[in-house]
C-alpha positions as CSV (number, residue, x, y, z in Angstrom):
1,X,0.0,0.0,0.0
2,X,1.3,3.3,-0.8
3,X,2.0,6.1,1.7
4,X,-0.1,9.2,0.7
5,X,1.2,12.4,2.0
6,X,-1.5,15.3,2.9
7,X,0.2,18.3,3.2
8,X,-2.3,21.1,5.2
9,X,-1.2,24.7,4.5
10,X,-2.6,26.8,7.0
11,X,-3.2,30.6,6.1
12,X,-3.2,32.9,9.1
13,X,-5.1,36.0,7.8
14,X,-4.5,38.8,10.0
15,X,-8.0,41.4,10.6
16,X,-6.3,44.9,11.6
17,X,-9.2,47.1,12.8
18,X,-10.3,50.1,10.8
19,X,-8.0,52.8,12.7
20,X,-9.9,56.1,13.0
21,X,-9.2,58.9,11.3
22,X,-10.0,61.8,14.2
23,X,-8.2,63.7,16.0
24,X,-9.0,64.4,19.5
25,X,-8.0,68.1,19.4
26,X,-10.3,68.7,16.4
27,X,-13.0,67.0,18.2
28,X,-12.9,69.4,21.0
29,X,-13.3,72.2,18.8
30,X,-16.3,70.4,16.9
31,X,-17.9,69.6,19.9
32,X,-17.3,73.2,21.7
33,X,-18.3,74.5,18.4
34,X,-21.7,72.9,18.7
35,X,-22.3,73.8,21.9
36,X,-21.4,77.2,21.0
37,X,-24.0,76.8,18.4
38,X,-26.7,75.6,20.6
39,X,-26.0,79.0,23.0
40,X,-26.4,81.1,19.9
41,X,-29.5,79.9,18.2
42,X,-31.4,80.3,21.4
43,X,-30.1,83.6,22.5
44,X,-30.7,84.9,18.4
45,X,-34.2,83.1,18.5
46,X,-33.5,81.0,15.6
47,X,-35.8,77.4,16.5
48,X,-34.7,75.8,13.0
49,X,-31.0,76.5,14.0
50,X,-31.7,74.8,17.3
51,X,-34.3,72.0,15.9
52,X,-30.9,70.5,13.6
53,X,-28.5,70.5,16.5
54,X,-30.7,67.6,18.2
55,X,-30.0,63.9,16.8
56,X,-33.1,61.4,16.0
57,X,-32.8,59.4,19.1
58,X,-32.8,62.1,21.5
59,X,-34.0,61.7,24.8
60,X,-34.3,65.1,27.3
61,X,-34.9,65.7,31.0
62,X,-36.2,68.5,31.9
63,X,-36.0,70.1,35.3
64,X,-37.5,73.0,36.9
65,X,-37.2,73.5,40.9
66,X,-38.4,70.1,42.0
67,X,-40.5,69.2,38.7
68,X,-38.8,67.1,36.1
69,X,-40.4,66.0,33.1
70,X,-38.5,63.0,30.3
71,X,-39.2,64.1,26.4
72,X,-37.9,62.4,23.2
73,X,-37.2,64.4,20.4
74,X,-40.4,65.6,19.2
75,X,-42.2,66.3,22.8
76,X,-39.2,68.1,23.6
77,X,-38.7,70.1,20.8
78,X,-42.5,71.2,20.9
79,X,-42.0,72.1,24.3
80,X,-38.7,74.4,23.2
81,X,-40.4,75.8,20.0
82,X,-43.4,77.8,22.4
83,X,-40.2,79.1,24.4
84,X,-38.7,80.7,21.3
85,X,-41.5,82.9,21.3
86,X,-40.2,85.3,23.5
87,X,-36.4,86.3,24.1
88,X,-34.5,84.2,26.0
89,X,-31.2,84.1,27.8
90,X,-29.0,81.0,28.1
91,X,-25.3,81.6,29.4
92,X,-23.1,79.0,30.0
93,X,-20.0,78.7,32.0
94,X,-17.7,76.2,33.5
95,X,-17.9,74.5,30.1
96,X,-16.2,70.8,30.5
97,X,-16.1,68.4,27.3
98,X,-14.9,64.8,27.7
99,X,-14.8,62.7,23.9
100,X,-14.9,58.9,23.6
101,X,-14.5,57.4,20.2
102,X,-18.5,58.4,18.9
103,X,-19.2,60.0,21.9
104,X,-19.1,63.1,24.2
105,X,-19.8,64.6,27.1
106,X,-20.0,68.4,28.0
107,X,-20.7,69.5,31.5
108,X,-22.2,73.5,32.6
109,X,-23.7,75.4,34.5
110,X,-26.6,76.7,32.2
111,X,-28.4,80.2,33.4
112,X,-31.3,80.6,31.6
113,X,-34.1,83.3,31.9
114,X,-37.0,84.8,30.0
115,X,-39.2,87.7,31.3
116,X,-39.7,87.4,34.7
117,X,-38.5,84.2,35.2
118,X,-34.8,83.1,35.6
119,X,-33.0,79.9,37.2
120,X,-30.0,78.0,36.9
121,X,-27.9,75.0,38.0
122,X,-25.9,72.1,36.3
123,X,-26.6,70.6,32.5
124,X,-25.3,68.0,31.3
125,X,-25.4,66.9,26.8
126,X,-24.4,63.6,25.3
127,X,-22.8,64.5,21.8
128,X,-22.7,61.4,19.3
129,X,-20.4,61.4,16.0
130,X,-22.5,61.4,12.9
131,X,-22.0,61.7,9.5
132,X,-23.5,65.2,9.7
133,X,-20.9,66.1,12.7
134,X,-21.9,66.2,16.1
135,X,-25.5,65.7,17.4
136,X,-26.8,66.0,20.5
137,X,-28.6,62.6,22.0
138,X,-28.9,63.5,25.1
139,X,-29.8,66.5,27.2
140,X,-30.6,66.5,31.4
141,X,-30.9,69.5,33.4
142,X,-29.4,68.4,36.5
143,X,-30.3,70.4,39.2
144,X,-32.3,73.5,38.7
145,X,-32.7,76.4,41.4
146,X,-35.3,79.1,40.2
147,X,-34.2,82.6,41.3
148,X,-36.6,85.2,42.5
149,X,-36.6,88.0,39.7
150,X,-37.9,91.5,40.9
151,X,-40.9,91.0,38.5
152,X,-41.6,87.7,39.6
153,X,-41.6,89.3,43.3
154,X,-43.9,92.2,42.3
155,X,-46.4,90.0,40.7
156,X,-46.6,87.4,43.4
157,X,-47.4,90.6,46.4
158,X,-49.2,92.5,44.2
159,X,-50.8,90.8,40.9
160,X,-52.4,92.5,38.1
161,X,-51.3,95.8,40.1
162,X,-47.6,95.5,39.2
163,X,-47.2,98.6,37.1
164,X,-47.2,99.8,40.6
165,X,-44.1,101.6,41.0
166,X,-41.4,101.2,43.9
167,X,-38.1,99.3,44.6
168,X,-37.9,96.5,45.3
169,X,-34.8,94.2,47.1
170,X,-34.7,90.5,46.9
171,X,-32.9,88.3,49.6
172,X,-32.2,84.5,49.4
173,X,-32.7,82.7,52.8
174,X,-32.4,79.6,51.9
175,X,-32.6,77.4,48.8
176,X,-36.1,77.3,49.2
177,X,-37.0,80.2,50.9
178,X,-36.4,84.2,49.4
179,X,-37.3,87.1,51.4
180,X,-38.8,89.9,49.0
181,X,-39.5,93.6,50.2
182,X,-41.0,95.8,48.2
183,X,-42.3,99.8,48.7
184,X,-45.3,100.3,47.0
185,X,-46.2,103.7,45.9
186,X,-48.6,104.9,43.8
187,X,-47.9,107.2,41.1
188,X,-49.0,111.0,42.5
189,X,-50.1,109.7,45.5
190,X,-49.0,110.7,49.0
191,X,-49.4,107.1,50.6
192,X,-48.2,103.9,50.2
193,X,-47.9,100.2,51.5
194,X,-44.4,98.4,52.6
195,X,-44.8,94.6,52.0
196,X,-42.0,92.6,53.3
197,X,-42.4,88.8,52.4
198,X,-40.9,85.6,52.2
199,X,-41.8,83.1,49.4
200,X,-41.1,79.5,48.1
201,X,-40.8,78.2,44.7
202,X,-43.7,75.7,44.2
203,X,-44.5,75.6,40.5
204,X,-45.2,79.3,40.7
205,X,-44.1,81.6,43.8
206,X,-46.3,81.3,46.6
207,X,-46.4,83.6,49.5
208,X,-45.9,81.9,52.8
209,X,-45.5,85.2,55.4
210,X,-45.9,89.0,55.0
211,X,-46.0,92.0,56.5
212,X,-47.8,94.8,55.1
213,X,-47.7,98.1,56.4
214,X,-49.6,101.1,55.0
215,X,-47.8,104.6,55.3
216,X,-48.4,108.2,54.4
217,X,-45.6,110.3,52.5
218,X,-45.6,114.3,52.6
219,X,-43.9,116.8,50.9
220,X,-42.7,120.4,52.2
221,X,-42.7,123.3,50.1
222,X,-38.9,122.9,50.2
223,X,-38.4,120.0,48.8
224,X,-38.3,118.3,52.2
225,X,-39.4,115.0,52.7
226,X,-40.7,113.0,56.1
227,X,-43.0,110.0,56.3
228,X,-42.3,107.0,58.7
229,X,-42.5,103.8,58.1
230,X,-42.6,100.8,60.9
231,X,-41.8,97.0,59.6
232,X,-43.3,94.3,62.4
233,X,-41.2,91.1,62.8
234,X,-42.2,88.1,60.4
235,X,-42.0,84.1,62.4
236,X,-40.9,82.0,59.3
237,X,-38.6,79.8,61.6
238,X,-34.8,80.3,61.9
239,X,-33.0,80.4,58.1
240,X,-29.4,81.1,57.8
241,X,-28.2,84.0,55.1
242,X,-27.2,83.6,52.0
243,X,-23.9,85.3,50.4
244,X,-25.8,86.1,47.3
245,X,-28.2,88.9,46.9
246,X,-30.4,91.3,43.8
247,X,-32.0,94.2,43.6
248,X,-33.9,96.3,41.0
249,X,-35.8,99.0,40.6
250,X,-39.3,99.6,39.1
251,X,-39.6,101.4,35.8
């Protein structure tokens, strides 16, 4: 019987992964870039500008005080579009952006106001590579602290009256507690009303204690001005306070 040789010849075939082509320093600038975008189309008003930045699969959390509501794409960019009917102004600062390979993650603290209402705290966006650059997929407003704007202040103490004219201080307490005084004077009147008040963010300002006190304002033929004014106490429980304070004045 004859001896048949079988001779195996084994290829090896080497697989070298696709290497990527970008460069971490350019997609810093892409990804700053589109943030930088984001800021400007809402400060300038421009939905459509804003409405391209978001990517198909986008998921959103939005955040106001305590209330947080999740939105895909289309809720959330309803709920943006009625905001873009009035001027609006985001700042950013702290910016921090961290890329993966099709990822990234950017890190601020977002201030955002619109007439007379204004808060801030921490956002965080989830960039994803696609072939039309950088999208955002991802959107969460971390934590959200509303502030207590001067206008917000005159409507809560005083309602539909707020053309009323008078300064007004705001004080922050606590992060859920603001103290807002306000002296409320009639145009060509010769009496007024101090209102001293502390309030609490609950899906609107409420009102939880106030002082008002009624005064009389006179006039000498000098020029001279006397009036008195007396504040009584207000129990809201001990509250430490804050560094941070506003003021404005009535126009």
């Amino acid at each position: 019987m004859g001896l048949r040789t079988q001779v195996v010849v084994a290829l090896a075939v080497s697989i070298v992964p696709a290497v990527s082509a970008a460069d971490p320093a350019a997609d810093q600038a892409a990804v700053r870039a589109t943030v930088d975008a984001w800021l400007a189309a809402q400060n300038q008003g421009r939905f459509d500008a804003y409405a391209a930045l978001y990517d198909g699969g986008f998921q959103g959390v939005k955040r106001v005080g305590n209330t947080q509501k999740t939105m895909r794409r289309a809720a959330w960019l309803a709920d943006r579009k009625a905001m873009f009917r009035q001027k609006m102004v985001v700042t950013a600062r702290d910016v921090a952006v961290t890329v993966a390979t099709d990822t990234a993650e950017v890190t601020l603290a977002q201030g955002w106001a619109q007439g007379d209402f204004a808060d801030e705290g921490q956002k965080r966006l989830t960039l994803a590579r696609t072939a039309a650059g950088w999208k955002i997929s991802r959107e969460e407003m971390v934590t959200s602290r509303v502030a207590l704007t001067a206008g917000a202040c005159r409507k809560a103490l005083l309602g539909k009256a707020g053309a009323t004219t008078g300064d007004i201080t705001v004080v922050v307490l606590r992060d859920d507690r603001h103290a807002c005084g306000l002296a409320s004077i009639d145009a060509g009147a010769a009496s007024g009303e101090l209102i001293v008040a502390v309030l609490r963010f609950d899906r609107g300002w409420k009102v939880i204690a106030d002082d008002r006190t009624p005064f009389t304002h006179t006039s000498s033929d000098e020029g001279g001005e006397s009036g008195r004014v007396s504040i009584r106490p207000i129990d809201i429980a001990p509250t430490e306070t804050a560094a941070s304070s506003t003021s404005s004045s009535a126009t």
